[in-house]
N, CA, C and O atoms as CSV, one atom per row, in Angstrom:
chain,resi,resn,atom,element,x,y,z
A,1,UNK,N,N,23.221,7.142,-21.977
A,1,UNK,CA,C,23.112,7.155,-20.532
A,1,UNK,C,C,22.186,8.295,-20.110
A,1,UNK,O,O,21.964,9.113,-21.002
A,2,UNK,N,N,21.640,8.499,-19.004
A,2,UNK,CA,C,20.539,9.391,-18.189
A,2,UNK,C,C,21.443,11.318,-18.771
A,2,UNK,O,O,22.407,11.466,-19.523
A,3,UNK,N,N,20.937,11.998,-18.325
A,3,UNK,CA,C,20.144,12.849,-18.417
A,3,UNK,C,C,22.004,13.802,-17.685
A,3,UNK,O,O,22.955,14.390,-18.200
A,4,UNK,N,N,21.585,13.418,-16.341
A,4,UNK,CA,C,22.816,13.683,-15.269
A,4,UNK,C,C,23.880,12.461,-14.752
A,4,UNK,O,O,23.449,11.769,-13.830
A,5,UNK,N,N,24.961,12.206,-15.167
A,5,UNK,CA,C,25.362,11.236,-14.206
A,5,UNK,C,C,27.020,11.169,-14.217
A,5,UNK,O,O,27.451,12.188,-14.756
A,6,UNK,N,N,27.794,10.518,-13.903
A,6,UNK,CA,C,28.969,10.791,-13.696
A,6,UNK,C,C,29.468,9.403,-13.212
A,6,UNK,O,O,29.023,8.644,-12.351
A,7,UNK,N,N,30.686,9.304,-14.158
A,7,UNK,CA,C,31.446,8.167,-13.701
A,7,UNK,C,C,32.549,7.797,-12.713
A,7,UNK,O,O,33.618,8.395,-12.830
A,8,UNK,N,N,32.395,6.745,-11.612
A,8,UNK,CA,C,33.927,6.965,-11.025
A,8,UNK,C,C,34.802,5.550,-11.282
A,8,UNK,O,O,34.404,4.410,-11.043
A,9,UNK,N,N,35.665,5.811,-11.649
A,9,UNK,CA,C,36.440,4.181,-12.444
A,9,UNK,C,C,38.048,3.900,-11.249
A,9,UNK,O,O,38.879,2.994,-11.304
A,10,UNK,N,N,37.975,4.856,-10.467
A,10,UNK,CA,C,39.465,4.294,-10.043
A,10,UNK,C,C,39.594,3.546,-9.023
A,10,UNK,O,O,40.661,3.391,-8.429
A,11,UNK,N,N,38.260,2.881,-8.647
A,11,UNK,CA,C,38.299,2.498,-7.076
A,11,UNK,C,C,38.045,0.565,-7.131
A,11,UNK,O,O,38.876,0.055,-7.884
A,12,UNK,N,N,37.432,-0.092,-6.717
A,12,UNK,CA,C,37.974,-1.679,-7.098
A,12,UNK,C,C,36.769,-2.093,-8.264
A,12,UNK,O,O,36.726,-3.068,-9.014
A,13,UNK,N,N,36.065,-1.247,-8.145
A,13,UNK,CA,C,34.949,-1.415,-9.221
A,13,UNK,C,C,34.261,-0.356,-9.779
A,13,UNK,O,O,34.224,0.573,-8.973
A,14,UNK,N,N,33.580,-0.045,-11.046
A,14,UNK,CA,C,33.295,1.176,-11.629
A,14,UNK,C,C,32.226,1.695,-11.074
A,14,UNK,O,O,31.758,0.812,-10.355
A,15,UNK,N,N,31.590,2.632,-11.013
A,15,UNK,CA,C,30.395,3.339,-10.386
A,15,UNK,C,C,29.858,4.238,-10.675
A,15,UNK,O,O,30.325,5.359,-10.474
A,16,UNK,N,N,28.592,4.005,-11.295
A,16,UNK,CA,C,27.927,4.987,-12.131
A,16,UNK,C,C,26.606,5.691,-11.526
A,16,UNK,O,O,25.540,5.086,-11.405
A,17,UNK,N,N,26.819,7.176,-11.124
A,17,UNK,CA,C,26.238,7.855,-10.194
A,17,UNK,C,C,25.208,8.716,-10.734
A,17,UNK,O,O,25.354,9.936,-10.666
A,18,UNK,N,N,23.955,8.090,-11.379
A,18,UNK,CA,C,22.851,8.913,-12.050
A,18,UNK,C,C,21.871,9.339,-11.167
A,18,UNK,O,O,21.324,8.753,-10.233
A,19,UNK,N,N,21.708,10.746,-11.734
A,19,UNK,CA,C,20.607,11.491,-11.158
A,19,UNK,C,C,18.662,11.858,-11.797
A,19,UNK,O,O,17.624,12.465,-11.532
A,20,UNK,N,N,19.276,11.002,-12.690
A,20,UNK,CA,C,17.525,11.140,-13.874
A,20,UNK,C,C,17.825,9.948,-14.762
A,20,UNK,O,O,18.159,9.988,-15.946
A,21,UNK,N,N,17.687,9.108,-14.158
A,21,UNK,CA,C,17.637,7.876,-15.042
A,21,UNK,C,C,16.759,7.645,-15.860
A,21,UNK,O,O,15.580,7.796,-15.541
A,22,UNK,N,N,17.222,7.111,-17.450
A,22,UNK,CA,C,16.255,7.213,-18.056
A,22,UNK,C,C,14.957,5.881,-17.642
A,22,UNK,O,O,15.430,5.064,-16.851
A,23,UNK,N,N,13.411,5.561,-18.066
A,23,UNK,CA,C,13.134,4.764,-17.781
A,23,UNK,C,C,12.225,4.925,-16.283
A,23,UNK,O,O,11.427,4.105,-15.829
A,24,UNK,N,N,12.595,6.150,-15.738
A,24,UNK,CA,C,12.142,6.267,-14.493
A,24,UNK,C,C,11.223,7.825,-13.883
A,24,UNK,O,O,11.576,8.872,-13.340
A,25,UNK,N,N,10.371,7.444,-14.182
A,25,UNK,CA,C,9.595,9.090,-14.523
A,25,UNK,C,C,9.640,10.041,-13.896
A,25,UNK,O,O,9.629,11.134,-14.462
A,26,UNK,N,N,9.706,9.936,-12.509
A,26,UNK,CA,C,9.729,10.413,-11.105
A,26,UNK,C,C,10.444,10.112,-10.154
A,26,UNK,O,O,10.346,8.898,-9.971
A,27,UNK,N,N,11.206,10.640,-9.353
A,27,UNK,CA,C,11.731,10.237,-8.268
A,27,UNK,C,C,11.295,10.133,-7.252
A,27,UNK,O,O,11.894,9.466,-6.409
A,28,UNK,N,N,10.084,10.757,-6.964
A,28,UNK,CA,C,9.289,10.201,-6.339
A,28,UNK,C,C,8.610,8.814,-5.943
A,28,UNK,O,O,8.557,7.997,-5.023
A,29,UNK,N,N,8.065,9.101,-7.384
A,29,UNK,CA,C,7.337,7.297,-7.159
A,29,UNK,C,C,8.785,5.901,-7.220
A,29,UNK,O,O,8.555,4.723,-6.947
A,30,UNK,N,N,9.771,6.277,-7.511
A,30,UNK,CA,C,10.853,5.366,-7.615
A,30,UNK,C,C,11.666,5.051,-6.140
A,30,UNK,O,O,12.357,4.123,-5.720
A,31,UNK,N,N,11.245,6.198,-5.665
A,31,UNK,CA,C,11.808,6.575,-3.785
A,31,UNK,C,C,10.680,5.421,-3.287
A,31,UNK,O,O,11.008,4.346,-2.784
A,32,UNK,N,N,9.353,5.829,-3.510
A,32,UNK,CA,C,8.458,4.862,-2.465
A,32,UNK,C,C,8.311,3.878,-2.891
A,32,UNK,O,O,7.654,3.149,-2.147
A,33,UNK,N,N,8.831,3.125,-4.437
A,33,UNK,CA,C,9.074,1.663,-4.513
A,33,UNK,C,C,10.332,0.881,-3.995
A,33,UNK,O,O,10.587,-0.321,-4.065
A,34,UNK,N,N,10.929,1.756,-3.542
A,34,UNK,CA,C,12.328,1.380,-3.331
A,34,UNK,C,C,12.493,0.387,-2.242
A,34,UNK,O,O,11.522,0.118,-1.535
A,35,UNK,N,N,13.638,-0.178,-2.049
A,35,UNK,CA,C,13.897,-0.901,-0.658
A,35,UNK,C,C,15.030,-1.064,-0.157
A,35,UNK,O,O,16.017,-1.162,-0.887
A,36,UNK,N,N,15.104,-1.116,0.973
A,36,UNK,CA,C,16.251,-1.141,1.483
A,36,UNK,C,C,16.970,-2.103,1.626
A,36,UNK,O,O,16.188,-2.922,2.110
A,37,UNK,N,N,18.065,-2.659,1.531
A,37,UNK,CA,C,19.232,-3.595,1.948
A,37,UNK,C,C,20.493,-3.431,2.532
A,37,UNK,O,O,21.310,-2.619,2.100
A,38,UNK,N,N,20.650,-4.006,3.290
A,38,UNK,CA,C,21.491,-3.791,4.576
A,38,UNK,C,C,21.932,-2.515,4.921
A,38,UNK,O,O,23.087,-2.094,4.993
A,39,UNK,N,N,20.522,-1.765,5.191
A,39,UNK,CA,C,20.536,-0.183,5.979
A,39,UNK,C,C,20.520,0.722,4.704
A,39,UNK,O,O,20.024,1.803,5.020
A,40,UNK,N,N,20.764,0.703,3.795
A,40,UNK,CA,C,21.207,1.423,2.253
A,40,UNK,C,C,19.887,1.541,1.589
A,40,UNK,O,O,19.430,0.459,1.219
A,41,UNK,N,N,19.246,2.463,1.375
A,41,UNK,CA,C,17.967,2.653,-0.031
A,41,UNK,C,C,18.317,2.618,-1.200
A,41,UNK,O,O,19.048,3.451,-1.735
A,42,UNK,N,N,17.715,1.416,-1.848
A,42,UNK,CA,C,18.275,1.107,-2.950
A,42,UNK,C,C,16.781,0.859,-4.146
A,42,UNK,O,O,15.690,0.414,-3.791
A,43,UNK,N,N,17.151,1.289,-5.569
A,43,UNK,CA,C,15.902,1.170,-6.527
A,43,UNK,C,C,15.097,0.256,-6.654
A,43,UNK,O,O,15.886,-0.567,-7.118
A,44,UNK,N,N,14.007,-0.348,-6.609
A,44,UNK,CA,C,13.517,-1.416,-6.414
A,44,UNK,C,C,13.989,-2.472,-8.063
A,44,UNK,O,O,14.328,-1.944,-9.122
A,45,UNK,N,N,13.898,-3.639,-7.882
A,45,UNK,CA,C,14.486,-4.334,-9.522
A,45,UNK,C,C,13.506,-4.094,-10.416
A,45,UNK,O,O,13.965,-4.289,-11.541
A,46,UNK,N,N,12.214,-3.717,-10.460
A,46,UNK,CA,C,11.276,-3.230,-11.098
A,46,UNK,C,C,11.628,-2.123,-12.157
A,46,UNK,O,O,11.257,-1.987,-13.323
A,47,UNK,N,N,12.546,-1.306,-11.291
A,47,UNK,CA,C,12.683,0.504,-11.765
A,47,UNK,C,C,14.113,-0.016,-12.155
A,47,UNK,O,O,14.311,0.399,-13.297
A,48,UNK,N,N,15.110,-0.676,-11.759
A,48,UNK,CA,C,16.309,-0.759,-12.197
A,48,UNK,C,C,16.245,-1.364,-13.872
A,48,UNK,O,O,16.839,-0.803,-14.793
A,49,UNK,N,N,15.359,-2.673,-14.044
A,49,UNK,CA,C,14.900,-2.905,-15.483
A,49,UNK,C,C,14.027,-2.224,-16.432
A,49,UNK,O,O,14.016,-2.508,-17.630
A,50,UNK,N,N,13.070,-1.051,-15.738
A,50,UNK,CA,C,12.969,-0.255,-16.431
A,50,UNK,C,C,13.876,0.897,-17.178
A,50,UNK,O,O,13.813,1.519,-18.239
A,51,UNK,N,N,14.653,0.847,-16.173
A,51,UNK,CA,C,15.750,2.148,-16.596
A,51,UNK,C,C,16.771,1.694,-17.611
A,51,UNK,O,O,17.242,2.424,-18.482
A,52,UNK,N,N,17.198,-0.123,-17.341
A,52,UNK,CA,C,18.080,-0.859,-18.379
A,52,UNK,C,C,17.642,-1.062,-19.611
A,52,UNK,O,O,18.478,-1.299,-20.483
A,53,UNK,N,N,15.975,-1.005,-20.005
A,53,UNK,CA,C,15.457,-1.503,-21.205
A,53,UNK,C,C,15.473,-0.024,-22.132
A,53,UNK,O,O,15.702,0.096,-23.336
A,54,UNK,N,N,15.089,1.221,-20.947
A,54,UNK,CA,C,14.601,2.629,-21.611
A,54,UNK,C,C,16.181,2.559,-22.406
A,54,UNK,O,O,16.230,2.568,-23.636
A,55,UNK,N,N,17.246,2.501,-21.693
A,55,UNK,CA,C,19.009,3.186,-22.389
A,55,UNK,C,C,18.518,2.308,-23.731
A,55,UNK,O,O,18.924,2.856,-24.756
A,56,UNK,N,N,17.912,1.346,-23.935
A,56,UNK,CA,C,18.101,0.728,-25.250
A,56,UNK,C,C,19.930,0.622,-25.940
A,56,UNK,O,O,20.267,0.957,-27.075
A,57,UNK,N,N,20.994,-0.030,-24.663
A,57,UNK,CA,C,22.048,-0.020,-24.886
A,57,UNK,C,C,22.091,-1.838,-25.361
A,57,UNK,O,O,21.224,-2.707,-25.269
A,58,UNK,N,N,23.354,-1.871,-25.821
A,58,UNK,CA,C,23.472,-3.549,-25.713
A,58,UNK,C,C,23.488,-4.243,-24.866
A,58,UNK,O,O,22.732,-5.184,-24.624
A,59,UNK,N,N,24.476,-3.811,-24.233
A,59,UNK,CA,C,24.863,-4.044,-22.694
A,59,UNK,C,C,24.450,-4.632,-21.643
A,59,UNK,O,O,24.835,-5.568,-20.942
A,60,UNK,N,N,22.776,-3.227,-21.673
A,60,UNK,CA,C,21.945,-3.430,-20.820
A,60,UNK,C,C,20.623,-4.198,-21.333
A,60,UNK,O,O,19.779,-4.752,-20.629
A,61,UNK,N,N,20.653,-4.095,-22.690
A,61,UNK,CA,C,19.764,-5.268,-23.105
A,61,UNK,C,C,19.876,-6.750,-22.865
A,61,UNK,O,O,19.008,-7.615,-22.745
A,62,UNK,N,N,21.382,-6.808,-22.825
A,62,UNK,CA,C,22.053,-8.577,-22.559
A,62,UNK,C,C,22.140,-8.577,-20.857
A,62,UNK,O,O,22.207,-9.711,-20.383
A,63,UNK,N,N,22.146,-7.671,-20.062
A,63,UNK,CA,C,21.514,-7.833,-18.755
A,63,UNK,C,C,20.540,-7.946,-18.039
A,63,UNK,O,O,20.513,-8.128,-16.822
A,64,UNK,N,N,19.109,-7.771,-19.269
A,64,UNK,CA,C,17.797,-7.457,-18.413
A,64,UNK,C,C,17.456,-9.329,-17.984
A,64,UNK,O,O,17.092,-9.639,-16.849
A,65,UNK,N,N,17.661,-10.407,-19.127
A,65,UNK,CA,C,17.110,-11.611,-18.458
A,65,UNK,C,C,17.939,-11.741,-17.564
A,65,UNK,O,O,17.548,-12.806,-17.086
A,66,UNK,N,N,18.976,-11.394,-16.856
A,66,UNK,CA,C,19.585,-12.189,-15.509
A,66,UNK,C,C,19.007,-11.071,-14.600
A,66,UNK,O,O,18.861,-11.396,-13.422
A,67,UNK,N,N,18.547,-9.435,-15.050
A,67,UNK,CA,C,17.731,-8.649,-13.927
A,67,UNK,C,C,16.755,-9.129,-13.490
A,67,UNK,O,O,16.595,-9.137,-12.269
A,68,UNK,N,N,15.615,-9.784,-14.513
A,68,UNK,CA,C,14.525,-10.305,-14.489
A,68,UNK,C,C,14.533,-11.618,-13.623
A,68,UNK,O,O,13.664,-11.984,-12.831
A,69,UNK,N,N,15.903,-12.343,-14.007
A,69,UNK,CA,C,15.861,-13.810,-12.888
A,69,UNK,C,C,15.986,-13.293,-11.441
A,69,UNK,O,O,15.262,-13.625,-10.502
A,70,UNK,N,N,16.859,-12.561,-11.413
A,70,UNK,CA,C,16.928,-12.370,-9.746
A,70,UNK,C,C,16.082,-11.366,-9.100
A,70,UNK,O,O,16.168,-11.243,-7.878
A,71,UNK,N,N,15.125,-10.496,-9.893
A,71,UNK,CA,C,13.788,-10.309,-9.235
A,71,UNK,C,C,12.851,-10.894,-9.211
A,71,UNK,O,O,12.029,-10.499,-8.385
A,72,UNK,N,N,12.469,-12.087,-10.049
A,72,UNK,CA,C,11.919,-13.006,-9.823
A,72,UNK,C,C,12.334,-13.552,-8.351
A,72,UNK,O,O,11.667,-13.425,-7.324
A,73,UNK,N,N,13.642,-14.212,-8.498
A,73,UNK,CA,C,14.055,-14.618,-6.962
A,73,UNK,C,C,13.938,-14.094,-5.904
A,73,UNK,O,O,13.812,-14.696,-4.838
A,74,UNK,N,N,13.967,-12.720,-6.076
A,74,UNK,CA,C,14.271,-11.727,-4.598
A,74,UNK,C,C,12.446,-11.292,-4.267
A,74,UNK,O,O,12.046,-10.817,-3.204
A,75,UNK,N,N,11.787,-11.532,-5.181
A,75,UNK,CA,C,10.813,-11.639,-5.125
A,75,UNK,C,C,10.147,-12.798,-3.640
A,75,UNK,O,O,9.783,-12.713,-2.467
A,76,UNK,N,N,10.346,-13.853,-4.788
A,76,UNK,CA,C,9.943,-15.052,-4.099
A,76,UNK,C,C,11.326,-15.006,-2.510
A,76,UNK,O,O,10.879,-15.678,-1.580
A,77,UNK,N,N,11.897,-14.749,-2.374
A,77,UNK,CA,C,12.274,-15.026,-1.365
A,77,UNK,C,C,11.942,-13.786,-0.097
A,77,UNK,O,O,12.416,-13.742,1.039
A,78,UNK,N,N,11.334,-13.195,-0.506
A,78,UNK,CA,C,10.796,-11.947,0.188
A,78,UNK,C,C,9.227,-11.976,0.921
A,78,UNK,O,O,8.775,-11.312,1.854
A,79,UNK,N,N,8.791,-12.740,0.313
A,79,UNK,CA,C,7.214,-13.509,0.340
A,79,UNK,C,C,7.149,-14.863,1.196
A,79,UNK,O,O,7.601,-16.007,1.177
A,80,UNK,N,N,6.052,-13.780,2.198
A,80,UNK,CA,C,6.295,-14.665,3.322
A,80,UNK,C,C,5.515,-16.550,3.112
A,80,UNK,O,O,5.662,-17.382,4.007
């Protein structure tokens, strides 16, 4: 896992609160790809599958094709 981060497990779902994700060089340039959804700044799916492929976990390896489908989608449905 990243660099800084911290787990919280007692609430209806787990939540994993990283501060240097691996996969993601800058926080900078990861801030101005970012986007927002419903009022909330959130990582763009670009930087979120970069950061899932860098952990080189299982986990997140068996998650990147369904990351990849629904930025594909959120893609295309974003495009006017």
């Amino acid at each position: 896992m990243a660099k800084f981060s911290f787990q919280l497990k007692n609430g209806p779902f787990d939540l994993d609160l990283i501060f240097a994700p691996d996969g993601i060089e800058r926080f900078e340039g990861a801030w101005r790809r970012g986007v927002e959804v419903e009022g909330f700044p959130v990582c763009h799916p670009d930087d979120i599958i970069a950061s899932k492929a860098a952990t080189n976990r299982q986990k997140d390896r068996e998650s990147l094709p369904r990351l990849r489908s629904f930025r594909d989608w959120w893609i295309e449905q974003r495009t006017p």
